[in-house]
Structure formats: C-alpha cells, structure tokens
C-alpha positions as CSV (number, residue, x, y, z in Angstrom):
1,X,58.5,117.5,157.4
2,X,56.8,116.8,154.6
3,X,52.5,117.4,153.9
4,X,50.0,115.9,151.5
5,X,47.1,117.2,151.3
6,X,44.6,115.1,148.8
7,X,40.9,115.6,147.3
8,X,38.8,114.7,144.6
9,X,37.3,111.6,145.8
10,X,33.6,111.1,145.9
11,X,30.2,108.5,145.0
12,X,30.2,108.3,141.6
13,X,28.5,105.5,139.3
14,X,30.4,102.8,137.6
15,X,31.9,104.2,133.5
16,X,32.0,107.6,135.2
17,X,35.7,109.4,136.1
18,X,36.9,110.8,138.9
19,X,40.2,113.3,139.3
20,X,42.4,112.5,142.7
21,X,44.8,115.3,143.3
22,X,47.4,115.8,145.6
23,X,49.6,118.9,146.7
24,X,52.9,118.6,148.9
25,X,54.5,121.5,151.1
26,X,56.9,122.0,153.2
27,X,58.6,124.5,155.5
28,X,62.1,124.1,153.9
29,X,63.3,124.5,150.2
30,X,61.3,122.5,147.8
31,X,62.8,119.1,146.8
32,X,62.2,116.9,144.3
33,X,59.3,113.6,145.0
34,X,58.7,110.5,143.7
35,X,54.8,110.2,144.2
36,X,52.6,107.4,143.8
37,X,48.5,106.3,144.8
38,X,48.0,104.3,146.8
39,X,44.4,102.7,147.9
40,X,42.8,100.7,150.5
41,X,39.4,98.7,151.1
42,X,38.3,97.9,155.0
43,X,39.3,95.2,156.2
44,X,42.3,94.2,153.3
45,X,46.1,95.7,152.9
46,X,47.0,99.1,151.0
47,X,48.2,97.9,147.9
48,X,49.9,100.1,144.9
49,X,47.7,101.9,141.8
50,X,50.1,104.0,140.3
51,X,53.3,105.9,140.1
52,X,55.6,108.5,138.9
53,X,58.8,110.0,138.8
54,X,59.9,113.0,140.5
55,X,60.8,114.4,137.2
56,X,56.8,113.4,135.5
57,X,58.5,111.3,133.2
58,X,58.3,107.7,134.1
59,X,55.2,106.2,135.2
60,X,54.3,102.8,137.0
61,X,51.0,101.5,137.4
62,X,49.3,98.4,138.7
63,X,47.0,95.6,136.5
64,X,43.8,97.1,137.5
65,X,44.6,100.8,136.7
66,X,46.7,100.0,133.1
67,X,44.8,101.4,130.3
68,X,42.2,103.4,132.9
69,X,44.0,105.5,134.8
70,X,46.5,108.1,134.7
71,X,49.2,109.5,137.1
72,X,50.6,112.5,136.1
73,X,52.8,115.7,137.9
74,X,52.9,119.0,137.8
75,X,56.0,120.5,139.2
76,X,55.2,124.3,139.3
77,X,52.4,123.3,141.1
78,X,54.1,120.7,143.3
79,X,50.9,118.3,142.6
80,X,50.5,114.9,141.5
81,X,47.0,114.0,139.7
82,X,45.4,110.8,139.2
83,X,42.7,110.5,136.6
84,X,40.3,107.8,136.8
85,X,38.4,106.8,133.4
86,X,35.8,103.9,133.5
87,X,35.8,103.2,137.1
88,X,33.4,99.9,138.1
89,X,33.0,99.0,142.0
90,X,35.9,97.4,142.2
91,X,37.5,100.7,142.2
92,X,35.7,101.9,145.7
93,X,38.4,102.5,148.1
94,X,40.2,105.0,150.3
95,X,42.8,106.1,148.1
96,X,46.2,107.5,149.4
97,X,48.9,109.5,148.1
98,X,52.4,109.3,149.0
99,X,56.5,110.5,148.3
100,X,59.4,109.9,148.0
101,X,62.3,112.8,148.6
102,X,64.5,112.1,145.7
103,X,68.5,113.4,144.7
104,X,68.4,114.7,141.1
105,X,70.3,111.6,140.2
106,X,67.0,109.6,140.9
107,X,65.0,112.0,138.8
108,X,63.7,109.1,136.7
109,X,63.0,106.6,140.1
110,X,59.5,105.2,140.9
111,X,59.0,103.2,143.8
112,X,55.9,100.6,143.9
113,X,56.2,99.1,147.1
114,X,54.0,100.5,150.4
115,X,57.0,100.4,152.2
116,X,59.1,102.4,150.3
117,X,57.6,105.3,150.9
118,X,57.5,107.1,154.4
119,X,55.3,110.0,153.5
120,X,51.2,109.6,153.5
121,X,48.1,111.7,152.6
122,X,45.4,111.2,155.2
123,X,43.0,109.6,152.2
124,X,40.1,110.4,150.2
125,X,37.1,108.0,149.6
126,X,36.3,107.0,146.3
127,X,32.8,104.7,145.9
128,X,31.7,103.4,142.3
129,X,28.0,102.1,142.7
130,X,27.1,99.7,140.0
C-alpha cells in the first residue's frame, strides 16, 4: 500500500526550529495525498497540528501551530514538510505524518480529524528543553 517514511525530529531548545519531513511511496502509480502532522505526548491522544491539500494549496492548522508552523508539499518530490519556528516545551512530542489518497476532484480537500486518515508514519521525537 502506501509508505511514510518521516525524519527531522530531534532535542532542541525552546525559540529554536526544527524541519519534519516526510516522503510517500508506493509500488503502484503515484496518486495524489492529502497529508497532514500529526503528534502525540505519552500517556494523552494523537491530536491534529497541521494540514494540506493534495494539490499544496490549502492548508489547515491547529491553535498551537497558527502563526509558528508551516506545512507545505512538494509534489515532484512526493514530500510533505513541516517547519517548526519558535518551538517552547509544549511542543515535545512524537510527531506523525499521515495521507489521504485523493480523486483529482478533491484536489483542494484537507482532512483534520485522526480518523480520517488510514495511512501513518512510524513517528519521529521532537523534545524542546526550556
């Protein structure tokens, strides 16, 4: 089916960034993916940071990443990035990518919701010290 393969997290201190990429492949012909991050303390349920379109040009992102993060695709490559500006503690989780296989006619679709999507990355930590 369907595999993501994510890096880029690390121990980094708090007003530092971090870059989160993740690449999909598949045996078959390419289709098109709705992506979004995902992350996930110990202990507490995997809740949404951020989204985008199949297409790169809708985004969706949650309270806590608005303004200091960025999700953003890049189709040739079949990777979706997530930068991380100004990180604080709170930030320290196992983050997560995930898709969506998308019809061209949902080109401009972003999902939000943990069970909407049905294919996961295996995680990458991410700890802000203070």
């Amino acid at each position: 089916q369907v595999q993501l393969v994510e890096s880029g997290g690390r121990l980094v201190q708090a007003g530092s960034s971090l870059r989160l990429s993740c690449t999909v492949s598949e045996r078959s012909v390419s289709s098109a993916y709705a992506m979004a991050w995902f992350r996930q303390a110990p202990g507490k349920e995997r809740e949404f940071v951020a989204a985008v379109s199949s297409d790169g040009t809708i985004t969706r992102y949650a309270d806590s990443a608005r303004g200091r993060f960025t999700v953003s695709k890049d189709n040739t490559r079949n990777t979706v990035t997530l930068q991380m500006n100004n990180l604080n503690p709170e930030d320290t989780d196992v983050y997560y990518c995930a898709a969506n296989s998308v019809t061209t006619s949902a080109a401009t679709y972003v999902w939000t919701r943990r069970y909407d999507y049905t294919n996961w990355g295996q995680g990458t930590q991410v700890a802000v010290s203070s």
